[in-house]
N, C-alpha and C positions, 0 to 999 in steps of 0.2 A: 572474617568473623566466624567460630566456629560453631556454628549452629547443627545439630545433630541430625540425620537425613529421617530419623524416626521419634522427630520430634512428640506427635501428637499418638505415638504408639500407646501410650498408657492412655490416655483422655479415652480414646476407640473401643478398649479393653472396657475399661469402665463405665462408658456410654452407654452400654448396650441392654445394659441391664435395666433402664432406666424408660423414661416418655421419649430420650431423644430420636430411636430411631424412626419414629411417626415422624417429626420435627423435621428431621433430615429428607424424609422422603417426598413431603410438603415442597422442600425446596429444589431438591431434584427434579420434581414436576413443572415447577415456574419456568425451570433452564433450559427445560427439552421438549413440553409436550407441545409446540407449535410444530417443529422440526416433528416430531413422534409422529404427532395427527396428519401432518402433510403425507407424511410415507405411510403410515399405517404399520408404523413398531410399534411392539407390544413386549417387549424384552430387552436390555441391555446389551446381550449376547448378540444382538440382531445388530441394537444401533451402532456396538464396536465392528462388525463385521461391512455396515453404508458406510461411516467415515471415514474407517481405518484404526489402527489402537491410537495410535500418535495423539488423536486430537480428539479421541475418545478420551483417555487419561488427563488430558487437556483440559477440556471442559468439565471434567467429572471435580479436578481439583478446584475450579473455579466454584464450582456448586459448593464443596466441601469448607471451601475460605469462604462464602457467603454465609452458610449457615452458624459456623462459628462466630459470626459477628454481628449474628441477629439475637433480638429481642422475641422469647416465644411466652406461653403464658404458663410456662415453669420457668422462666428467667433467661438468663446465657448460659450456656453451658460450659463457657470457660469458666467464668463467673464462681455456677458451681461447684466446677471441678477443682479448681482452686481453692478455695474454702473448706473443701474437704479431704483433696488427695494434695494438694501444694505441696504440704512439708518435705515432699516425696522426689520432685523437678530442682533439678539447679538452678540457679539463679539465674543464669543465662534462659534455659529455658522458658521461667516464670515470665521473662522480660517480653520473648520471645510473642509467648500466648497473649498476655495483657494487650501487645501491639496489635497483634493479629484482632482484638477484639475489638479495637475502637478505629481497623480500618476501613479501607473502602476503596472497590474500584473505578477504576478509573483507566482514561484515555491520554497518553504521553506522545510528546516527540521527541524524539531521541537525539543528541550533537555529543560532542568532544566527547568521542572513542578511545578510552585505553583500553587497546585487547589485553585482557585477564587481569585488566585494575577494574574499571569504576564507566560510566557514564552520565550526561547530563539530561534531566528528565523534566521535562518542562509538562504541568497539566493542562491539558486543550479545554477541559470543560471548568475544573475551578479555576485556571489562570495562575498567575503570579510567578514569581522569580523559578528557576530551574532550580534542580534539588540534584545535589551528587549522589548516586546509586550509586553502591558498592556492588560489584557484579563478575565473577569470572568467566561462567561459559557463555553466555550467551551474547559478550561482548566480541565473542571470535566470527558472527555469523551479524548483529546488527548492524543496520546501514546509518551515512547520517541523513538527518531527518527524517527516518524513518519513524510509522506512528503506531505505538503498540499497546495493547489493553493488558494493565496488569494491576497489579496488588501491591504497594510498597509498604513497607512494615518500620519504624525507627527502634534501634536498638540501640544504649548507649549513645545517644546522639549519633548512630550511624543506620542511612536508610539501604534497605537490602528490597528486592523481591520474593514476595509470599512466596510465590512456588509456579502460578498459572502465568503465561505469557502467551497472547496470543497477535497475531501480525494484524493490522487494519493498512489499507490501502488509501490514498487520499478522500475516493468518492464515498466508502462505507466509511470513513471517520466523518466529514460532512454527514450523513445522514445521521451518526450517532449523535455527534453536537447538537443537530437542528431537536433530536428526539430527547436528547437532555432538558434543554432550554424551554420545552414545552412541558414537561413533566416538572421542572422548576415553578411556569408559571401557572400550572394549575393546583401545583404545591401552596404557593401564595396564598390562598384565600383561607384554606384548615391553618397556617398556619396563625393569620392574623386572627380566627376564629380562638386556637390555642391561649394568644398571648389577651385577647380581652376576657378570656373566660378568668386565667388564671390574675388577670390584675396588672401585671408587668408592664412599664413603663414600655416604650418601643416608639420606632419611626419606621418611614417608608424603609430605611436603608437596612436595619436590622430586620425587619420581614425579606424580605428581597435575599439576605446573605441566610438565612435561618432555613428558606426555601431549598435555596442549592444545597446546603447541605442534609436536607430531608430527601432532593430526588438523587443527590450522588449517592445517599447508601439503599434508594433502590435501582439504580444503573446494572448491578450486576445479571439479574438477568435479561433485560434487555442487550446486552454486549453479547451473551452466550445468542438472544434467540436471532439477532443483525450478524454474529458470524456461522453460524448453522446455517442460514437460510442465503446469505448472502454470497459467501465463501465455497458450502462444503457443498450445498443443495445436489443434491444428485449424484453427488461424488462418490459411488459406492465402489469397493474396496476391487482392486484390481482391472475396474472398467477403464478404458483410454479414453477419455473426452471427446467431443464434435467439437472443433477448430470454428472460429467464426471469426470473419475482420470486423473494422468498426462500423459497418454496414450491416450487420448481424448476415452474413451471405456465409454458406457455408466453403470453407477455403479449398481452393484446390489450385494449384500452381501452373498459371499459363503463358505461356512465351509465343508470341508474335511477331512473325520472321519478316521482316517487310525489305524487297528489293528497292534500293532506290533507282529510279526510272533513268536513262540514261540520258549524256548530260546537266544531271541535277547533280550540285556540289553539297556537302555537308555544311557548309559557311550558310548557303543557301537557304537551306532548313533549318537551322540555326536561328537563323535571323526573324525568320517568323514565328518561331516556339517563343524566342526573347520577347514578344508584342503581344503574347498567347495569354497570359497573367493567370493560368492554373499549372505553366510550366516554368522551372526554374532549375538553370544547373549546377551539378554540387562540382565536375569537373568538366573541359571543354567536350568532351567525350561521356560524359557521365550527368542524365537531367533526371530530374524529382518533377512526379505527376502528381499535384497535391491536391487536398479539396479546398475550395472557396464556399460552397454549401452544396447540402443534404439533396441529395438528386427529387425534382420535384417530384411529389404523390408518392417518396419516400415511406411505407411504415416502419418507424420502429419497434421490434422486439426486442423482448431481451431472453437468449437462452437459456432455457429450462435445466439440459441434459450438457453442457458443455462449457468450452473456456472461449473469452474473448482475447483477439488477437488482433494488436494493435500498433502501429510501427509511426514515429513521427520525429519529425524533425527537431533540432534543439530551442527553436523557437514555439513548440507547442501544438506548429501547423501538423494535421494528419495526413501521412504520403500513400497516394492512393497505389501507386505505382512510380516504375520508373524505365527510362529509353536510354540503352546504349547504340553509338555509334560505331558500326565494327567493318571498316574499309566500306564498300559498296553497301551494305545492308544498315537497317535498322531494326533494331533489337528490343521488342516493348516488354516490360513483365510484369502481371498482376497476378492477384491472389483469389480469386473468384470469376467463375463463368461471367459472373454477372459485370465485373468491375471490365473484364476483357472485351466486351460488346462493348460496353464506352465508349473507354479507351478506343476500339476501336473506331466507332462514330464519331469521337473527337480528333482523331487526324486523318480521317477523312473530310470533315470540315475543316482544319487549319492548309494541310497539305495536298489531297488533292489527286490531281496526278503527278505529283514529284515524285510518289513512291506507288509501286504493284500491290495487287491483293496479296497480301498476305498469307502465308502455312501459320496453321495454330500450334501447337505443342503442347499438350495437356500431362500433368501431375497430380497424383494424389500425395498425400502426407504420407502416406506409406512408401508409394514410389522411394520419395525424395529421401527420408529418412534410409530405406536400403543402398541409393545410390551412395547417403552420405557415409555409410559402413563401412563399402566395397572400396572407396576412393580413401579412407580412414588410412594412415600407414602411406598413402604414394604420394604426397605434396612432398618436396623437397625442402626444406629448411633454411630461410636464408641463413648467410653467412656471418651472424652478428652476435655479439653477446647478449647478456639482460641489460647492462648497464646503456648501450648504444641502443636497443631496443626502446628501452627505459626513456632515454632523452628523444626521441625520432618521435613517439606520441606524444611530451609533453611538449616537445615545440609544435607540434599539430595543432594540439589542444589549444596553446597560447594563442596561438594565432587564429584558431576558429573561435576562442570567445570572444577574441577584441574584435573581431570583425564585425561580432554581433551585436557590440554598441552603441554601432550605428544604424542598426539596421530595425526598423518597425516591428516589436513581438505584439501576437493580439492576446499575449498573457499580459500586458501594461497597456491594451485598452489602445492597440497599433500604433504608441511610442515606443521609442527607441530609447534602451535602459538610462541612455546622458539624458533624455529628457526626463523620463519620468521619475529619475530621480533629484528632481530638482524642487518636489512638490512632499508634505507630510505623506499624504493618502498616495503618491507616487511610491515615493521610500516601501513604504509595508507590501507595496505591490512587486517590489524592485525585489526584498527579500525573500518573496515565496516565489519568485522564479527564480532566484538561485538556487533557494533548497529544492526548490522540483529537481533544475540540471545537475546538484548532488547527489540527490537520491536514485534520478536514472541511471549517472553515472556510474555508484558504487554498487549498484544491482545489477552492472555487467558481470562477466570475471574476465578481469584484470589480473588473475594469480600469475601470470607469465612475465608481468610489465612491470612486478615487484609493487611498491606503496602503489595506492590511488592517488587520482590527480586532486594536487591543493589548488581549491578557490580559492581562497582566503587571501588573493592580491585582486578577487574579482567585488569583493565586499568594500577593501580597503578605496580600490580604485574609484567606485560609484557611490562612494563615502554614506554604505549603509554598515559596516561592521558593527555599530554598536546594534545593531536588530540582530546579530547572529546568536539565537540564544533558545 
Protein backbone atom coordinates (compact mmCIF):
# COMPACT_ATOMS: atom_id res chain seq x y z
CA UNK A 1 0.00 0.00 0.00
CA UNK A 2 1.46 3.02 -1.05
CA UNK A 3 1.24 5.41 1.54
CA UNK A 4 3.55 8.51 1.38
CA UNK A 5 6.62 8.65 4.05
CA UNK A 6 5.33 12.52 4.49
CA UNK A 7 2.13 11.93 4.83
CA UNK A 8 1.12 14.36 7.71
CA UNK A 9 3.73 16.97 6.09
CA UNK A 10 0.87 19.47 5.19
CA UNK A 11 -1.34 18.88 8.50
CA UNK A 12 2.28 20.20 10.60
CA UNK A 13 2.69 23.10 8.16
CA UNK A 14 -0.79 24.16 8.96
CA UNK A 15 -0.95 23.26 12.62
CA UNK A 16 1.13 25.54 13.82
CA UNK A 17 -0.51 28.34 13.23
CA UNK A 18 -3.36 27.42 15.21
CA UNK A 19 -4.16 26.16 19.42
CA UNK A 20 -2.71 22.86 18.40
CA UNK A 21 0.78 23.25 19.25
CA UNK A 22 -0.27 23.90 23.33
CA UNK A 23 -2.47 20.54 22.46
CA UNK A 24 0.47 18.70 21.23
CA UNK A 25 2.69 19.66 24.07
CA UNK A 26 -0.15 18.74 26.68
CA UNK A 27 0.48 15.31 25.32
CA UNK A 28 3.98 15.18 25.03
CA UNK A 29 4.02 15.80 28.61
CA UNK A 30 1.63 12.67 29.57
CA UNK A 31 4.42 10.42 27.49
CA UNK A 32 7.51 11.60 29.11
CA UNK A 33 7.42 13.62 32.24
CA UNK A 34 7.41 10.40 34.72
CA UNK A 35 10.72 9.31 32.82
CA UNK A 36 11.71 13.43 32.58
CA UNK A 37 11.05 13.73 36.54
CA UNK A 38 12.80 10.63 37.40
CA UNK A 39 16.09 11.92 35.68
CA UNK A 40 15.58 15.44 36.09
CA UNK A 41 15.32 16.41 32.04
CA UNK A 42 14.33 19.53 31.14
CA UNK A 43 14.99 19.52 27.35
CA UNK A 44 14.51 17.07 24.46
CA UNK A 45 17.96 17.63 23.35
CA UNK A 46 18.88 16.05 26.68
CA UNK A 47 16.20 13.03 26.70
CA UNK A 48 17.56 12.13 22.85
CA UNK A 49 21.01 12.12 24.06
CA UNK A 50 19.61 9.32 27.91
CA UNK A 51 17.85 6.91 25.38
CA UNK A 52 19.47 7.27 22.22
CA UNK A 53 17.61 8.84 18.86
CA UNK A 54 16.22 5.32 17.89
CA UNK A 55 13.78 5.35 20.68
CA UNK A 56 13.65 8.91 21.06
CA UNK A 57 11.95 9.19 17.45
CA UNK A 58 10.08 6.14 18.68
CA UNK A 59 8.34 7.52 21.38
CA UNK A 60 8.09 10.94 20.10
CA UNK A 61 5.91 9.30 17.17
CA UNK A 62 3.94 7.48 19.59
CA UNK A 63 3.04 10.91 21.36
CA UNK A 64 2.40 12.36 17.78
CA UNK A 65 -0.23 9.22 16.66
CA UNK A 66 -1.89 9.92 20.13
CA UNK A 67 -2.52 13.48 19.84
CA UNK A 68 -3.87 13.16 16.31
CA UNK A 69 -6.55 10.85 17.62
CA UNK A 70 -7.51 12.70 20.56
CA UNK A 71 -10.46 14.93 21.45
CA UNK A 72 -9.19 18.62 22.58
CA UNK A 73 -11.59 21.48 23.36
CA UNK A 74 -11.02 22.87 19.79
CA UNK A 75 -11.96 19.46 18.49
CA UNK A 76 -9.56 16.87 16.35
CA UNK A 77 -7.22 18.17 14.41
CA UNK A 78 -7.45 15.85 11.68
CA UNK A 79 -11.08 16.42 11.92
CA UNK A 80 -10.35 20.07 11.30
CA UNK A 81 -7.85 19.91 8.96
CA UNK A 82 -9.85 18.02 6.80
CA UNK A 83 -12.81 20.24 6.54
CA UNK A 84 -10.74 22.79 5.59
CA UNK A 85 -7.26 21.78 3.75
CA UNK A 86 -9.02 18.03 2.58
CA UNK A 87 -9.73 19.08 -0.91
CA UNK A 88 -5.77 19.41 -1.05
CA UNK A 89 -4.77 15.22 0.17
CA UNK A 90 -5.50 12.25 -2.17
CA UNK A 91 -7.61 9.90 -1.42
CA UNK A 92 -5.42 7.57 -0.16
CA UNK A 93 -4.21 9.93 2.11
CA UNK A 94 -7.58 11.34 3.44
CA UNK A 95 -8.19 7.52 4.15
CA UNK A 96 -5.03 7.35 5.65
CA UNK A 97 -5.71 10.24 8.39
CA UNK A 98 -9.55 9.36 9.10
CA UNK A 99 -7.85 5.75 10.22
CA UNK A 100 -5.32 7.38 12.11
CA UNK A 101 -8.11 9.30 13.87
CA UNK A 102 -10.36 6.78 15.14
CA UNK A 103 -7.35 4.49 16.21
CA UNK A 104 -5.69 3.35 19.23
CA UNK A 105 -2.88 1.65 20.87
CA UNK A 106 -2.42 -1.20 21.66
CA UNK A 107 -0.45 -4.45 22.75
CA UNK A 108 -0.18 -7.35 19.96
CA UNK A 109 1.37 -10.83 19.52
CA UNK A 110 2.86 -11.55 16.73
CA UNK A 111 2.52 -15.39 14.55
CA UNK A 112 2.73 -16.33 10.79
CA UNK A 113 5.80 -14.37 9.55
CA UNK A 114 6.02 -13.42 5.85
CA UNK A 115 9.28 -11.55 5.67
CA UNK A 116 8.42 -8.51 3.42
CA UNK A 117 4.50 -9.57 3.08
CA UNK A 118 2.27 -9.28 6.10
CA UNK A 119 1.96 -10.72 9.76
CA UNK A 120 -0.60 -12.02 12.23
CA UNK A 121 -1.51 -9.57 14.96
CA UNK A 122 -3.49 -10.83 17.51
CA UNK A 123 -4.64 -7.90 20.48
CA UNK A 124 -3.67 -9.03 24.21
CA UNK A 125 -5.72 -6.29 25.77
CA UNK A 126 -9.10 -6.10 23.56
CA UNK A 127 -8.85 -9.94 22.54
CA UNK A 128 -10.42 -11.52 19.48
CA UNK A 129 -9.57 -13.06 16.24
CA UNK A 130 -5.80 -12.03 14.86
CA UNK A 131 -5.87 -9.38 12.21
CA UNK A 132 -3.52 -9.66 8.97
CA UNK A 133 -0.92 -6.59 9.09
CA UNK A 134 0.44 -5.80 5.92
CA UNK A 135 4.05 -4.96 6.90
CA UNK A 136 7.53 -4.96 4.97
CA UNK A 137 10.48 -4.04 7.20
CA UNK A 138 9.79 -4.88 10.23
CA UNK A 139 8.71 -8.42 9.36
CA UNK A 140 12.72 -9.00 8.51
CA UNK A 141 13.65 -8.54 12.45
CA UNK A 142 10.10 -9.91 14.19
CA UNK A 143 9.94 -13.02 16.14
CA UNK A 144 6.97 -15.42 16.47
CA UNK A 145 5.17 -14.67 19.33
CA UNK A 146 6.71 -12.03 19.87
CA UNK A 147 4.73 -9.00 21.78
CA UNK A 148 4.80 -5.48 20.35
CA UNK A 149 3.09 -2.04 21.23
CA UNK A 150 1.84 -0.43 18.22
CA UNK A 151 -0.72 1.42 16.19
CA UNK A 152 -2.77 -0.34 13.41
CA UNK A 153 -4.52 1.83 11.00
CA UNK A 154 -7.25 -0.03 8.14
CA UNK A 155 -7.09 1.33 4.87
CA UNK A 156 -9.18 -0.09 2.20
CA UNK A 157 -9.84 -2.95 4.12
CA UNK A 158 -6.20 -3.38 4.43
CA UNK A 159 -4.51 -3.07 8.19
CA UNK A 160 -0.95 -1.50 8.19
CA UNK A 161 1.14 -0.01 11.15
CA UNK A 162 0.83 3.79 12.11
CA UNK A 163 4.48 4.41 12.20
CA UNK A 164 5.56 3.76 16.16
CA UNK A 165 6.53 0.01 17.18
CA UNK A 166 7.77 -0.61 20.08
CA UNK A 167 9.10 -4.39 21.59
CA UNK A 168 7.41 -5.56 25.04
CA UNK A 169 8.90 -8.58 26.69
CA UNK A 170 6.51 -11.26 28.26
CA UNK A 171 6.79 -9.67 32.01
CA UNK A 172 6.31 -5.77 30.89
CA UNK A 173 3.32 -7.06 28.70
CA UNK A 174 1.86 -8.75 31.87
CA UNK A 175 2.13 -5.65 33.75
CA UNK A 176 0.68 -3.63 30.80
CA UNK A 177 -2.48 -5.98 30.55
CA UNK A 178 -2.96 -6.15 34.51
CA UNK A 179 -2.67 -1.95 34.23
CA UNK A 180 -5.31 -1.97 31.34
CA UNK A 181 -7.75 -4.19 33.02
CA UNK A 182 -7.68 -1.76 35.95
CA UNK A 183 -8.02 1.38 34.10
CA UNK A 184 -11.04 -0.54 32.18
CA UNK A 185 -12.56 -1.19 35.71
CA UNK A 186 -12.42 1.93 37.03
CA UNK A 187 -13.54 3.22 33.71
CA UNK A 188 -16.69 1.29 34.48
CA UNK A 189 -18.49 3.52 36.80
CA UNK A 190 -18.09 7.26 34.56
CA UNK A 191 -19.21 5.12 32.13
CA UNK A 192 -22.54 3.72 33.56
CA UNK A 193 -22.73 7.30 35.09
CA UNK A 194 -22.59 8.57 31.17
CA UNK A 195 -25.13 6.10 29.86
CA UNK A 196 -27.91 6.98 32.82
CA UNK A 197 -27.32 10.52 32.46
CA UNK A 198 -27.96 10.43 28.77
CA UNK A 199 -30.92 7.87 28.90
CA UNK A 200 -29.69 4.88 26.82
CA UNK A 201 -30.81 1.70 27.24
CA UNK A 202 -27.66 -0.45 28.34
CA UNK A 203 -26.56 -3.76 30.43
CA UNK A 204 -23.81 -5.11 32.48
CA UNK A 205 -22.21 -6.21 29.01
CA UNK A 206 -22.32 -3.03 26.97
CA UNK A 207 -20.80 -0.94 30.01
CA UNK A 208 -18.07 -3.47 30.64
CA UNK A 209 -17.22 -3.39 26.40
CA UNK A 210 -17.86 0.65 26.51
CA UNK A 211 -15.17 0.51 29.38
CA UNK A 212 -12.35 -1.09 27.34
CA UNK A 213 -12.90 0.92 24.90
CA UNK A 214 -12.69 4.28 26.82
CA UNK A 215 -9.10 2.94 28.81
CA UNK A 216 -7.70 1.49 25.34
CA UNK A 217 -7.64 5.02 23.81
CA UNK A 218 -6.04 6.18 27.05
CA UNK A 219 -3.42 3.10 26.97
CA UNK A 220 -1.00 5.23 24.98
CA UNK A 221 0.68 6.78 27.48
CA UNK A 222 0.89 4.55 29.87
CA UNK A 223 2.86 2.06 27.09
CA UNK A 224 5.35 5.09 26.51
CA UNK A 225 5.67 5.65 30.49
CA UNK A 226 5.90 0.98 31.22
CA UNK A 227 8.63 1.32 28.21
CA UNK A 228 10.68 4.32 29.41
CA UNK A 229 10.81 3.23 32.85
CA UNK A 230 10.84 -0.40 32.33
CA UNK A 231 13.12 -0.83 29.21
CA UNK A 232 15.22 2.27 28.81
CA UNK A 233 15.59 3.41 32.63
CA UNK A 234 18.90 4.48 32.89
CA UNK A 235 20.08 3.65 29.63
CA UNK A 236 21.90 6.72 28.63
CA UNK A 237 23.45 6.90 25.30
CA UNK A 238 26.83 5.28 25.03
CA UNK A 239 26.92 3.91 28.72
CA UNK A 240 27.69 -0.13 28.71
CA UNK A 241 25.10 -1.57 31.40
CA UNK A 242 25.94 -3.65 34.91
CA UNK A 243 25.30 -7.28 33.98
CA UNK A 244 23.23 -8.89 36.76
CA UNK A 245 22.00 -12.81 36.84
CA UNK A 246 18.63 -13.81 38.12
CA UNK A 247 19.82 -13.33 41.58
CA UNK A 248 20.36 -9.54 40.85
CA UNK A 249 24.39 -10.37 41.77
CA UNK A 250 26.42 -8.56 39.73
CA UNK A 251 28.19 -11.01 37.01
CA UNK A 252 31.51 -11.84 36.82
CA UNK A 253 32.73 -15.32 35.36
CA UNK A 254 34.04 -17.99 37.69
CA UNK A 255 35.63 -21.36 37.12
CA UNK A 256 36.26 -23.75 39.78
CA UNK A 257 39.14 -26.24 39.19
CA UNK A 258 38.37 -29.21 41.47
CA UNK A 259 41.05 -32.24 41.48
CA UNK A 260 39.19 -35.24 41.84
CA UNK A 261 40.91 -37.14 44.83
CA UNK A 262 42.46 -40.31 43.93
CA UNK A 263 40.84 -43.47 43.40
CA UNK A 264 37.54 -41.66 42.93
CA UNK A 265 35.83 -42.56 39.47
CA UNK A 266 33.70 -40.08 37.54
CA UNK A 267 30.76 -42.92 37.48
CA UNK A 268 31.26 -42.48 41.20
CA UNK A 269 30.29 -38.82 41.36
CA UNK A 270 27.99 -39.25 38.95
CA UNK A 271 25.91 -41.31 40.88
CA UNK A 272 25.39 -39.05 43.70
CA UNK A 273 24.95 -35.60 41.52
CA UNK A 274 21.89 -38.15 39.87
CA UNK A 275 20.20 -38.36 43.80
CA UNK A 276 21.43 -34.46 44.30
CA UNK A 277 17.85 -33.13 42.63
CA UNK A 278 19.34 -29.46 42.06
CA UNK A 279 21.84 -31.39 39.50
CA UNK A 280 20.84 -32.78 36.36
CA UNK A 281 22.83 -33.71 33.19
CA UNK A 282 22.49 -32.34 29.62
CA UNK A 283 25.39 -34.83 28.43
CA UNK A 284 27.44 -37.80 30.39
CA UNK A 285 30.18 -35.41 30.61
CA UNK A 286 28.13 -32.25 30.64
CA UNK A 287 25.50 -31.42 34.11
CA UNK A 288 23.18 -28.23 34.59
CA UNK A 289 23.23 -26.71 38.45
CA UNK A 290 19.73 -25.33 38.41
CA UNK A 291 17.64 -23.59 41.03
CA UNK A 292 14.90 -25.49 43.03
CA UNK A 293 14.35 -22.08 45.20
CA UNK A 294 15.56 -18.47 46.05
CA UNK A 295 18.60 -19.02 48.44
CA UNK A 296 17.00 -18.37 51.88
CA UNK A 297 16.98 -14.40 53.34
CA UNK A 298 17.35 -13.91 49.62
CA UNK A 299 16.42 -9.90 48.88
CA UNK A 300 15.23 -9.19 45.73
CA UNK A 301 16.15 -6.05 43.81
CA UNK A 302 15.86 -5.09 40.76
CA UNK A 303 18.48 -3.06 38.92
CA UNK A 304 18.34 0.58 38.60
CA UNK A 305 21.56 1.14 36.24
CA UNK A 306 21.75 -2.16 34.35
CA UNK A 307 20.47 -5.34 32.28
CA UNK A 308 19.32 -8.68 33.62
CA UNK A 309 20.97 -11.68 32.56
CA UNK A 310 19.46 -14.70 32.66
CA UNK A 311 20.08 -18.23 31.13
CA UNK A 312 17.53 -21.31 31.35
CA UNK A 313 16.74 -24.44 30.34
CA UNK A 314 13.94 -25.25 27.62
CA UNK A 315 11.70 -26.32 30.33
CA UNK A 316 11.65 -22.79 31.94
CA UNK A 317 13.91 -24.07 34.94
CA UNK A 318 16.69 -21.21 35.75
CA UNK A 319 20.48 -22.78 35.28
CA UNK A 320 22.41 -21.50 38.04
CA UNK A 321 25.49 -23.07 36.72
CA UNK A 322 27.08 -25.90 35.37
CA UNK A 323 30.01 -29.03 35.96
CA UNK A 324 32.05 -30.35 33.35
CA UNK A 325 33.93 -33.55 33.58
CA UNK A 326 37.52 -33.20 32.10
CA UNK A 327 39.72 -36.68 32.55
CA UNK A 328 40.83 -36.37 36.43
CA UNK A 329 39.30 -32.92 37.17
CA UNK A 330 36.08 -31.21 37.76
CA UNK A 331 35.19 -28.23 35.99
CA UNK A 332 32.22 -25.94 37.89
CA UNK A 333 31.28 -22.60 36.22
CA UNK A 334 29.19 -19.76 37.59
CA UNK A 335 28.37 -16.26 36.77
CA UNK A 336 28.77 -14.49 40.23
CA UNK A 337 31.06 -14.38 43.27
CA UNK A 338 28.26 -15.09 44.98
CA UNK A 339 26.59 -18.06 43.09
CA UNK A 340 30.43 -19.61 43.21
CA UNK A 341 30.51 -19.78 47.22
CA UNK A 342 27.37 -22.05 46.72
CA UNK A 343 28.20 -23.85 44.32
CA UNK A 344 30.88 -24.35 46.19
CA UNK A 345 29.35 -25.31 49.64
CA UNK A 346 26.97 -27.44 47.59
CA UNK A 347 29.72 -30.00 46.71
CA UNK A 348 31.17 -29.95 49.53
CA UNK A 349 28.21 -31.27 50.95
CA UNK A 350 27.24 -33.74 48.27
CA UNK A 351 30.92 -34.92 47.55
CA UNK A 352 33.07 -34.41 50.15
CA UNK A 353 36.34 -35.72 49.95
CA UNK A 354 35.99 -37.29 46.46
CA UNK A 355 37.29 -34.17 45.10
CA UNK A 356 40.49 -31.44 46.51
CA UNK A 357 40.04 -27.70 47.23
CA UNK A 358 39.61 -26.26 44.58
CA UNK A 359 41.82 -23.07 42.37
CA UNK A 360 39.10 -20.41 41.57
CA UNK A 361 39.42 -18.45 38.20
CA UNK A 362 37.89 -15.21 38.04
CA UNK A 363 36.48 -13.01 34.98
CA UNK A 364 35.22 -9.92 34.39
CA UNK A 365 32.86 -9.20 31.16
CA UNK A 366 35.43 -7.35 29.82
CA UNK A 367 38.02 -9.97 30.34
CA UNK A 368 35.76 -12.46 28.57
CA UNK A 369 34.53 -10.22 25.78
CA UNK A 370 38.46 -9.36 24.91
CA UNK A 371 39.41 -13.02 25.06
CA UNK A 372 36.37 -13.64 22.84
CA UNK A 373 38.00 -10.96 20.05
CA UNK A 374 41.49 -12.34 20.35
CA UNK A 375 40.38 -16.15 19.77
CA UNK A 376 37.62 -14.38 16.88
CA UNK A 377 39.17 -15.75 13.41
CA UNK A 378 41.23 -19.21 15.26
CA UNK A 379 38.17 -21.81 15.56
CA UNK A 380 38.65 -23.96 12.76
CA UNK A 381 35.48 -24.56 10.76
CA UNK A 382 33.88 -27.86 10.63
CA UNK A 383 33.83 -29.62 7.38
CA UNK A 384 30.14 -29.39 6.57
CA UNK A 385 27.77 -27.51 4.36
CA UNK A 386 24.52 -25.37 5.47
CA UNK A 387 22.34 -27.88 4.25
CA UNK A 388 24.17 -30.86 6.63
CA UNK A 389 24.58 -28.12 9.25
CA UNK A 390 20.85 -27.35 8.59
CA UNK A 391 19.61 -31.05 9.27
CA UNK A 392 22.40 -31.99 12.42
CA UNK A 393 20.22 -29.15 14.56
CA UNK A 394 17.04 -30.12 13.36
CA UNK A 395 17.54 -33.61 14.35
CA UNK A 396 19.01 -32.28 17.67
CA UNK A 397 16.17 -30.21 17.98
CA UNK A 398 13.50 -33.11 17.21
CA UNK A 399 14.87 -35.10 19.52
CA UNK A 400 15.20 -32.60 22.51
CA UNK A 401 11.53 -31.61 22.24
CA UNK A 402 10.04 -35.10 22.18
CA UNK A 403 12.03 -35.88 24.96
CA UNK A 404 10.38 -33.21 26.76
CA UNK A 405 7.09 -34.65 26.62
CA UNK A 406 7.63 -36.71 28.83
CA UNK A 407 9.23 -35.05 31.06
CA UNK A 408 7.57 -32.50 34.17
CA UNK A 409 7.72 -28.49 32.92
CA UNK A 410 6.89 -26.28 36.04
CA UNK A 411 5.56 -24.05 33.18
CA UNK A 412 2.35 -26.79 33.08
CA UNK A 413 2.04 -26.64 36.87
CA UNK A 414 5.13 -30.01 36.86
CA UNK A 415 3.09 -31.88 34.20
CA UNK A 416 4.49 -33.13 31.46
CA UNK A 417 3.07 -31.59 27.97
CA UNK A 418 1.03 -35.44 27.24
CA UNK A 419 -0.51 -34.62 30.37
CA UNK A 420 -1.36 -31.48 30.53
CA UNK A 421 -2.59 -31.52 27.47
CA UNK A 422 -5.27 -33.68 28.17
CA UNK A 423 -7.29 -31.02 30.12
CA UNK A 424 -9.02 -27.38 28.62
CA UNK A 425 -6.96 -25.00 31.20
CA UNK A 426 -3.97 -27.66 30.41
CA UNK A 427 -4.23 -26.94 26.55
CA UNK A 428 -4.00 -22.92 26.89
CA UNK A 429 -1.08 -23.72 29.25
CA UNK A 430 0.41 -26.25 26.77
CA UNK A 431 0.24 -23.21 24.06
CA UNK A 432 2.07 -20.59 25.92
CA UNK A 433 4.90 -22.93 26.56
CA UNK A 434 5.34 -23.59 23.06
CA UNK A 435 5.24 -19.88 22.07
CA UNK A 436 7.66 -19.17 24.91
CA UNK A 437 10.32 -22.21 23.33
CA UNK A 438 9.36 -20.10 19.89
CA UNK A 439 10.08 -16.91 20.85
CA UNK A 440 13.37 -18.12 22.69
CA UNK A 441 14.28 -19.95 19.86
CA UNK A 442 13.86 -17.43 17.09
CA UNK A 443 15.52 -14.64 19.39
CA UNK A 444 18.77 -16.82 18.92
CA UNK A 445 20.71 -16.24 15.55
CA UNK A 446 20.27 -18.92 13.60
CA UNK A 447 21.36 -16.94 10.37
CA UNK A 448 23.98 -19.76 9.69
CA UNK A 449 21.43 -22.84 10.08
CA UNK A 450 19.42 -21.20 7.23
CA UNK A 451 15.16 -21.09 8.13
CA UNK A 452 14.40 -21.44 11.87
CA UNK A 453 13.24 -24.46 13.54
CA UNK A 454 9.33 -25.49 12.71
CA UNK A 455 7.26 -26.43 15.75
CA UNK A 456 4.32 -26.81 14.12
CA UNK A 457 4.51 -30.94 14.39
CA UNK A 458 5.00 -29.74 18.21
CA UNK A 459 1.23 -28.26 18.17
CA UNK A 460 0.01 -30.86 15.89
CA UNK A 461 1.42 -33.67 17.99
CA UNK A 462 0.00 -32.38 21.58
CA UNK A 463 -3.25 -31.66 19.54
CA UNK A 464 -3.22 -27.76 20.61
CA UNK A 465 -2.69 -26.32 16.79
CA UNK A 466 -5.97 -24.98 16.77
CA UNK A 467 -4.60 -22.37 19.96
CA UNK A 468 -1.70 -21.33 17.52
CA UNK A 469 -3.04 -17.89 16.74
Amino acid sequence: MNIPKNVFESLVKWMAKGPWPEHLQEVLHEHFHAYCDLYDIDEFDELADQIGPHWFNSLWDAAFEDFLSRDTEDGNVIETYLKRRGWRETPMTKAFMQSMRTSAMSLYEVSDIRPGESFLARDLLKGGEPVRVEEKTATQTLAPWQHIATRLVTVRDRSIIAGCLLPFEPEMSANLVEAFHVLAENAEIGVEEMFDHTGEPTDDQKIQETALEVALNMMAPVISEIFLLDVLSGSAAGDIPQLYNSDDEEIEFCILHYPIAKGVTQKQIQAILTKAGDMEPATQKFWNWFETAKPAGKKRRKPTNGKQFQSQLMDGRTVLGSLEFKGRKLEAQVNSVERANRLKARLQELLGDMVREPLTERMTMEQVLGNHQRDAGTQEPLDLTPQEEAEIHKAFMDQHYRETFDQPIPMLDDKTPRQAAKTKKGKDKVAVWIKYLERQTASRSNKDLGESYDFLWMWEELGVADLRK
